[in-house]
C-alpha positions in Angstrom: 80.9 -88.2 -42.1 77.5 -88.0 -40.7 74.8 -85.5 -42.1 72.3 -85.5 -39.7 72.9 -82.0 -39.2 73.2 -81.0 -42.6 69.9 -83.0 -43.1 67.5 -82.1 -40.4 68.6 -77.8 -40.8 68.3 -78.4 -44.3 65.2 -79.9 -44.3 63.5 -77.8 -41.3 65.3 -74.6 -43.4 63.2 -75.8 -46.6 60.0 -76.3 -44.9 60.2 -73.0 -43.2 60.9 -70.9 -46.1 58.1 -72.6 -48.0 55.8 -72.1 -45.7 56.7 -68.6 -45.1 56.1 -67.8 -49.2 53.2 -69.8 -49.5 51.5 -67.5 -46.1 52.8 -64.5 -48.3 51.6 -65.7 -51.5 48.0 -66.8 -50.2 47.8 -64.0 -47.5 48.5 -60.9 -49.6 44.7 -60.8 -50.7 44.1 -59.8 -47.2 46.6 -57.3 -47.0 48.6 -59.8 -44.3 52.0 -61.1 -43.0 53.2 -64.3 -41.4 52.8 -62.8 -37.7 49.3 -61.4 -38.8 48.0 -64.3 -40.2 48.7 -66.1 -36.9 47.3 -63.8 -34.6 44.1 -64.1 -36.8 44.1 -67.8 -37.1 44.6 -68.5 -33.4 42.2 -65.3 -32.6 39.9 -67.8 -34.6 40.6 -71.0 -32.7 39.4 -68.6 -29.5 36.1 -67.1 -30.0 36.2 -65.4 -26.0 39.1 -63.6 -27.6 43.1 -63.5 -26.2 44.8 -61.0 -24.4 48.2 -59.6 -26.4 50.7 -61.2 -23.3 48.7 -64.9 -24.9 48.7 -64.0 -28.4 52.5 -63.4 -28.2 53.0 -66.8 -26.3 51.0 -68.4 -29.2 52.2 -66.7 -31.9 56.0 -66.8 -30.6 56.8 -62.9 -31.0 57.6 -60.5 -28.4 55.0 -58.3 -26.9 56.3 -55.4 -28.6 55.5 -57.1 -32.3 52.1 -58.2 -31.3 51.1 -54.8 -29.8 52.5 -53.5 -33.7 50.5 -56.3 -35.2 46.9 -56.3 -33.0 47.4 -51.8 -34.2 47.7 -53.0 -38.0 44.9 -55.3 -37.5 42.9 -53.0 -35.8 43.3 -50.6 -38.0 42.1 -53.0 -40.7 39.0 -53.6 -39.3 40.1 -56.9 -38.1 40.3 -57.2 -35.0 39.2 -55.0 -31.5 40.0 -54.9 -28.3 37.2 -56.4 -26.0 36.1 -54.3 -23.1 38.5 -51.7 -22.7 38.6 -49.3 -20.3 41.6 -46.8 -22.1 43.8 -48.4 -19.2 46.7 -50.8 -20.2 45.5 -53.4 -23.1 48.1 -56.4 -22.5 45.5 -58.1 -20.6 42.5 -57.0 -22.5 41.0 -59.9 -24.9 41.7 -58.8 -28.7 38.7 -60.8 -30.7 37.9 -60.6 -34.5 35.3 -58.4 -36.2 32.8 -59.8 -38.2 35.4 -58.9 -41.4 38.2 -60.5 -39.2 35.4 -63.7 -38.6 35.0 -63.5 -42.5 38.9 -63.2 -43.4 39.7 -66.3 -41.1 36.9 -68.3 -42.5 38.7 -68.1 -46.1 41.8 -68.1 -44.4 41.1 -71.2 -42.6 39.9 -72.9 -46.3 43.0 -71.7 -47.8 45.1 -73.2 -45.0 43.0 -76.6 -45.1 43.6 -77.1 -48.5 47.8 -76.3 -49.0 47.8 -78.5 -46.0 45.7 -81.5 -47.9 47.6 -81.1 -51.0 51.2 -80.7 -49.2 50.3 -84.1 -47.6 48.4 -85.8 -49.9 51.1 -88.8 -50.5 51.2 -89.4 -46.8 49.2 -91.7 -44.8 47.4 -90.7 -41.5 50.1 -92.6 -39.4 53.1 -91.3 -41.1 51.5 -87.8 -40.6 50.9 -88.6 -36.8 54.6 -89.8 -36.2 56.3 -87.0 -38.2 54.0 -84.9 -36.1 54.9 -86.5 -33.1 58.3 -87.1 -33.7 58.8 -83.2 -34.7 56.8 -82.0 -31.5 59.5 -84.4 -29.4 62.5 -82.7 -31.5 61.3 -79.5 -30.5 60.9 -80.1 -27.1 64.5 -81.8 -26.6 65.8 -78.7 -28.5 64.0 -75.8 -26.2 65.3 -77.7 -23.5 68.8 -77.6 -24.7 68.3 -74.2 -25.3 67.4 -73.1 -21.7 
């Protein structure tokens, strides 16, 4: 019998749980969650700031959990909203505060080194094919999904 299937869930089931404790486990200094550490980090990659409509896009949560997520964050001291005129904020770029600058900096040490020592045993090419073979899974698999 084949166990591709068995295999690749398995497999993508491990990897996602495990990545999911070690965000909780490295992220509870901060006070953060999965979908807040990934606002911050892509808030971080995009200096200009994004609106909430791109943030959820990026982040792969509906609008309603961003808008819940960009409130906690704001409330933290994180993160503000850029501009706004008190009228509707979807479109309104959400950037970091100098503590949500600071928090992503260590955030974005943290991150750098589970990555390293998660792939320490694996050479730059294997990397770039699992990469690339994974980013070709997922494509054929949205696809299917449409």
């Amino acid at each position: 019998m084949n166990n591709r299937f068995e295999s690749f869930v398995g497999t993508v089931y491990v990897l996602n749980k495990e990545i999911q404790r070690i965000k909780a486990l490295k992220m509870k200094q901060f006070g953060l969650r999965a979908t807040d550490t990934m606002t911050m980090y892509y808030l971080g990659q995009h200096h200009e700031g994004l609106p909430e409509v791109e943030l959820a896009r990026l982040v792969r949560v509906d609008r309603a959990a961003i808008t819940r997520t960009i409130a906690k964050l704001r409330d933290q001291g994180f993160v503000r909203l850029a501009n706004w005129d008190g009228g509707t904020r979807y479109r309104v770029p959400v950037v970091l505060t100098e503590r949500g600058q600071a928090a992503t900096k260590e955030m974005d040490q943290i991150i750098y080194d589970v990555v390293e020592q998660a792939s320490a045993d694996i050479s730059e090419g294997e990397r770039e094919a699992m990469y690339a073979t994974l980013a070709q899974i997922a494509q054929k698999l949205e696809e299917i999904g449409k």
